[in-house]
KOLKOL-9415 format. One line per 8 residues: for each residue x, y, z of C-alpha. Coordinates in nm, 2 decimals. Layout:
N
X/Y/Z  ...
END
This chain:
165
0.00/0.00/0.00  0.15/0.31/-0.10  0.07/0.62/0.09  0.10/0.98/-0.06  -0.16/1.16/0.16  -0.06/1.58/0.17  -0.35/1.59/0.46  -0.37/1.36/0.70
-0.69/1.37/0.97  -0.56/1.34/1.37  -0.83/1.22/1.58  -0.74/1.29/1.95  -0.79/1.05/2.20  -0.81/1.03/2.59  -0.57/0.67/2.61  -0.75/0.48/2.33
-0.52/0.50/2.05  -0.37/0.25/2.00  -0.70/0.02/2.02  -0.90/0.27/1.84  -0.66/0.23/1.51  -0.62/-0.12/1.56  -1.01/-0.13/1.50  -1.06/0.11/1.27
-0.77/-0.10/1.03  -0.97/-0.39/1.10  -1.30/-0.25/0.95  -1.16/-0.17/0.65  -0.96/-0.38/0.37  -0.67/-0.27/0.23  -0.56/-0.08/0.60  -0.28/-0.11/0.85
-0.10/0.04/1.11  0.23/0.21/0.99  0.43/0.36/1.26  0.36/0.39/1.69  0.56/0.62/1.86  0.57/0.66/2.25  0.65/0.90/2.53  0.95/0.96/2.64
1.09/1.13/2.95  1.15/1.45/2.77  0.86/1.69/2.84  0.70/1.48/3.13  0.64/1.81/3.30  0.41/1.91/3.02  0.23/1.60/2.87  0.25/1.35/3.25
0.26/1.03/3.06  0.47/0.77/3.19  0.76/0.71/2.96  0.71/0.41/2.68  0.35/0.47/2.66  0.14/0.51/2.32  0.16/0.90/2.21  0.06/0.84/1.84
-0.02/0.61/1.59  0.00/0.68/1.22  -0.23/0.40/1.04  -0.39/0.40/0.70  -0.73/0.31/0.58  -0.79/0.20/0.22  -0.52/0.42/0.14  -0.61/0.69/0.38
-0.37/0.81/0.64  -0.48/0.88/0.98  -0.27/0.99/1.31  -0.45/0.86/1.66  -0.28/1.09/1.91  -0.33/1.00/2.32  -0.40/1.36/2.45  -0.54/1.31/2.73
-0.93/1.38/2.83  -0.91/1.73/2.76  -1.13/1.71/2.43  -1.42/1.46/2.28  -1.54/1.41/1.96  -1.86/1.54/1.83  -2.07/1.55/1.52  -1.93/1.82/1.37
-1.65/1.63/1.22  -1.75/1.28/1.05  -1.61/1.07/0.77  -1.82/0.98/0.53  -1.79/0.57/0.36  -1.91/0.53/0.02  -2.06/0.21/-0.03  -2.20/0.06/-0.36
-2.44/-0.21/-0.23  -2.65/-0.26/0.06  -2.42/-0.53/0.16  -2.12/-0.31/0.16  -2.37/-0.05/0.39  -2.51/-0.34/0.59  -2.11/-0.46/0.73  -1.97/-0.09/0.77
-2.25/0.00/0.99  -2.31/-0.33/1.21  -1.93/-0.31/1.24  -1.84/0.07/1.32  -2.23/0.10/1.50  -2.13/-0.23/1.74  -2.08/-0.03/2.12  -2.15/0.31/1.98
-2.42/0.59/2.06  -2.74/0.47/1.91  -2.95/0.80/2.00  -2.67/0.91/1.72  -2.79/0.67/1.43  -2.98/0.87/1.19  -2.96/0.94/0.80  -2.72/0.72/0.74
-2.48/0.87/1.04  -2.35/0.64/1.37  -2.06/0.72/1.64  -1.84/0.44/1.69  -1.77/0.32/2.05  -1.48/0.59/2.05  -1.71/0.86/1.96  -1.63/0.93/1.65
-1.91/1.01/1.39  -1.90/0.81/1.06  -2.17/0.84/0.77  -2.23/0.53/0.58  -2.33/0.63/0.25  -2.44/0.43/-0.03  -2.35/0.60/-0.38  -2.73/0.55/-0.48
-2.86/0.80/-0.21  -2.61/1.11/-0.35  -2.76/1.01/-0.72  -3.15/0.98/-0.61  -3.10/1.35/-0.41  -2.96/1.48/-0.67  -3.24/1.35/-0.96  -3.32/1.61/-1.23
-3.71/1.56/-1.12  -3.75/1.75/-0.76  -4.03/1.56/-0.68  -3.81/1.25/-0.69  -3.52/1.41/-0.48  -3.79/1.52/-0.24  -3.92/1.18/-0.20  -3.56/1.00/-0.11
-3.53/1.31/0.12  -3.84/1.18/0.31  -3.78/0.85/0.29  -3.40/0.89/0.40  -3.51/1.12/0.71  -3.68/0.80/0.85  -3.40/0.55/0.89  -3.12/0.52/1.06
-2.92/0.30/0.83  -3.00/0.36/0.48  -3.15/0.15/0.32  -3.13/0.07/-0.07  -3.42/-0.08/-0.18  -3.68/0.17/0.05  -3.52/0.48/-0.17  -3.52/0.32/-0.52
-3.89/0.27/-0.45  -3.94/0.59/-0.29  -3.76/0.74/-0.59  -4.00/0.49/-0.85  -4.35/0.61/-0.64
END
């Protein structure tokens, strides 16, 4: 796997990173963990982690670098970052949510949209939903739209026949 991301996302955990990208590569094909690095004694005063534990992992998914950095419980995640997986069938949907959903916040399951048991928001996407809300007829698009604001995990075959009513 070759790796040429300019940009690279860091999610910032309490102590969980390490696990957390050892998941997350285990979700998704073509994904591993490339590099850990760990605390050292130098600037204990500032960061108080015990020297030789996790600070950061660098791990890729499908291509896609990430960093996983243990900060400390200063910040959470919340919805206002997400990555979005593009799926082409219902199969493809149906395994990205039951795995990334399994432990998360289901009050957060909506439109396609779950948090992971990190907290981390992910929106499972099929490609069918972006065409259908974007179809030439309004009436159509408006349709989907309803039909898409009532599940939590889309599903394919209730928007094609939305779309075909």
């Amino acid at each position: 796997m070759q790796i040429n991301s300019k940009i690279t996302p860091c999610l910032w955990f309490d102590d969980q990173a390490e696990a957390a990208a050892q998941f997350y590569t285990s979700v998704f094909r073509n994904s591993k963990i490339v590099h850990i690095s760990r605390y050292g004694d130098a600037g204990q005063e500032i960061h108080g982690q015990p020297a030789g534990t996790v600070m950061t992992v660098s791990f890729a998914l499908d291509g896609q670098l990430f960093t996983a950095l243990n900060g400390g419980p200063a910040f959470k995640f919340n919805e206002a970052i997400s990555f979005q997986v593009f799926c082409d069938t219902q199969e493809e949907v149906d395994n990205y949510w039951q795995k990334l959903s399994a432990g998360g916040d289901e009050t957060a399951q909506q439109c396609g949209w779950l948090k992971d048991k990190y907290g981390v928001s992910w929106q499972i996407i099929p490609h069918v939903l972006i065409e259908l809300l974007n179809h030439p007829d309004a009436a159509t698009s408006q349709r989907v739209t309803t039909a898409m604001l009532q599940m939590k995990k889309i599903e394919i075959d209730e928007l094609k026949r939305a779309a075909a009513s």
